[in-house]
N, C-alpha and C positions, 0 to 999 in steps of 0.2 A: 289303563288298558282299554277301557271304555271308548275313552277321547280317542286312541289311536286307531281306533274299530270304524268310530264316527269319519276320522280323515280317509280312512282308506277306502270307506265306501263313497265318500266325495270322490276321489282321485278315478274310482269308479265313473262316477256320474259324470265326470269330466273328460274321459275319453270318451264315453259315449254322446258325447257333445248334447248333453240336457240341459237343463237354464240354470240347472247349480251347481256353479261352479268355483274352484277356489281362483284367488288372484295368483301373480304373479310373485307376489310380496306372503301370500300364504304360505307357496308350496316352497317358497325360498325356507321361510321360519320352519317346515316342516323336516326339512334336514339339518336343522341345526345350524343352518349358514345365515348370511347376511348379504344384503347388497352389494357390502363391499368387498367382497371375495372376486376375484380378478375373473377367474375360471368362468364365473355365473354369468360375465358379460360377451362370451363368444358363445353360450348359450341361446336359444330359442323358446319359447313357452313348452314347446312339445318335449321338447328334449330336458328342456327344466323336470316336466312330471316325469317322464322315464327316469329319469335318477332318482325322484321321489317315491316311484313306483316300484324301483330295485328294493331300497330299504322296506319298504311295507310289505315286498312280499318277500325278504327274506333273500333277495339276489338272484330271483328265479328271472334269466333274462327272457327267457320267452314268454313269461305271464305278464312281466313287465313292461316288456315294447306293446304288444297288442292291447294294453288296457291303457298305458299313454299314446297311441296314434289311432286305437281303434281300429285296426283291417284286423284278419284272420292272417294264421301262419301261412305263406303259401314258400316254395323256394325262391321267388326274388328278393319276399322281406325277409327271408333269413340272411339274404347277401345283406341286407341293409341296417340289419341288426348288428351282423357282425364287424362291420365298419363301425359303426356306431361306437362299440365297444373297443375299438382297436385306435380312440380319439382319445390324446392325453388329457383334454380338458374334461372330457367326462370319468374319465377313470380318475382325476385329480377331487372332481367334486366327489365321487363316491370314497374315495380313502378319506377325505374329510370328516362328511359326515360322520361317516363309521369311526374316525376319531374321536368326536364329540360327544357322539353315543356311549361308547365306551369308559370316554372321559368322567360322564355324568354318571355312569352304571357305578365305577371307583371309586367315585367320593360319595357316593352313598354308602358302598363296603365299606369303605374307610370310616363313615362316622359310624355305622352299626359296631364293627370292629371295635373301636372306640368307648362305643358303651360299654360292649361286651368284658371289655379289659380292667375298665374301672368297676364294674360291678363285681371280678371275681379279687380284684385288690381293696377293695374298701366295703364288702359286704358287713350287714348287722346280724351277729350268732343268733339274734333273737327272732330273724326271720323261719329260722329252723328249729329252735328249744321254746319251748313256754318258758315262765320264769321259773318254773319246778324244774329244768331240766329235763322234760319229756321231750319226748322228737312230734315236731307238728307233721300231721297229715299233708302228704304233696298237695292237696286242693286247695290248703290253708294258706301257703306258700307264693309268694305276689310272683306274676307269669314272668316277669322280667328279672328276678333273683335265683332262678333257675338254672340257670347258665352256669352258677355256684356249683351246685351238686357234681363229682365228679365219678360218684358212686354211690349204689345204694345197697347196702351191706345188710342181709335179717338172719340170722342166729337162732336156733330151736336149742332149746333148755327143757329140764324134765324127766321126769323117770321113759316118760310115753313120747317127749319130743312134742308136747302141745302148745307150749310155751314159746313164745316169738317174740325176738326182740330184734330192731330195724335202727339200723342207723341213718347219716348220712356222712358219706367223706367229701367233707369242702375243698373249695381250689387252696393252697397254697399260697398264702399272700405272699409269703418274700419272692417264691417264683412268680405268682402273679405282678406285682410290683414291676420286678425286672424285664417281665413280658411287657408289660404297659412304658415301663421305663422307655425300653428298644424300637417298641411301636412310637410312640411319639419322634423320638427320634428317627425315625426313618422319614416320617412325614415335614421334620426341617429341613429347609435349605442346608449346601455342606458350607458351612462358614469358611472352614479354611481353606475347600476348595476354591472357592470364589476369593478368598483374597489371593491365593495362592495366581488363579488366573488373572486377577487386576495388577501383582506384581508382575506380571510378564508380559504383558502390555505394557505397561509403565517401561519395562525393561528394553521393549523392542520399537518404542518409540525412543529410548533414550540412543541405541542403538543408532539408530536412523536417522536422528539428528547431526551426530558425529560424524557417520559416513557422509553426510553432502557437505562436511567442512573442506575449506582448504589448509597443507599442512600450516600456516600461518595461522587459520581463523583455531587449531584443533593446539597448538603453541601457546596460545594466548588463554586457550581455556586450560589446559594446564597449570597454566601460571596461576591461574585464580583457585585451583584448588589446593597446589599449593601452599 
């Protein structure tokens, strides 16, 4: 969060055309893209940080043009903004980005998720019981084994009801298991999809070889199967 505070006060400093400035090759890395993205080559430097400048602030396009070109809002550059915006190359670079972002945000869910799964299918009961079978105090309990507890159950016993007894109820390993089972699998390739698609390719290339036969050349390949 830090880093991203640091660029965006550069991206700042950059429209205000101060001496620190980022490169060409920064503010590309800063949307997640590369050189080699088609779009970034009918790009400008200005217009590179206006795209840069959308994402930092959140897609405000007006806070965004005036900190990459540096004027004030007046109604001309509102005409010029909204052209701007009405450019498939720059609405291409910004779905990108925001692809990528997104992309990155998922597979960080994905492996939290991940943990989360296999910690409620292969937890140790001794995170939660002494070896007497008492219930450990949640403080005692490792901040990442948590996730286990599904509830916390205390029960008064007693003539007065002074008496307190505190469980916990754990996840479920077989449904945990099946959880973790489903989640991995979502995260494979569909095998049989994919062969299923290379068969029919194969298919309609075999297709299409026949059709450019002549009845003579399509004669002869009969004969050979045959």
């Amino acid at each position: 969060m830090a880093e991203a505070t640091k660029k965006q006060q550069r991206f700042l400093s950059l429209s205000q055309g101060k001496e620190e400035e980022l490169s060409r090759k920064d503010i590309i890395s800063s949307l997640g893209l590369t050189d080699a993205d088609t779009d970034l080559l009918t790009l400008n430097d200005r217009e590179i940080t206006f795209c840069a400048e959308m994402i930092a602030n959140n897609l405000n396009t007006g806070k965004a043009y005036m900190q990459a070109f540096g004027v004030p809002m007046s109604r001309e550059e509102q005409k010029k903004m909204r052209a701007l915006m009405q450019r498939q190359d720059i609405k291409r670079v910004l779905r990108a980005s925001v692809q990528k972002k997104i992309a990155s945000t998922l597979d960080n869910l994905d492996a939290q998720l991940l943990e989360v799964y296999c910690q409620r299918a292969f937890y140790d009961i001794s995170d939660f019981h002494t070896p007497e079978g008492a219930v450990r105090p949640l403080d005692e309990i490792p901040e990442e084994a948590r996730c286990v507890i599904d509830a916390i159950e205390t029960k008064f016993y007693g003539k007065d009801g002074d008496v307190r007894s505190v469980n916990y109820k754990l996840a479920d390993r077989d449904r945990a298991l099946k959880t973790l089972r489903d989640f991995i699998a979502g995260l494979r390739p569909d095998e049989e999809t994919e062969l299923t698609q290379l068969h029919s390719e194969e298919e309609n290339e075999e297709a299409a070889r026949y059709a450019g036969m002549s009845d003579e050349e399509l004669r002869k390949e009969l004969a050979k199967l045959g």
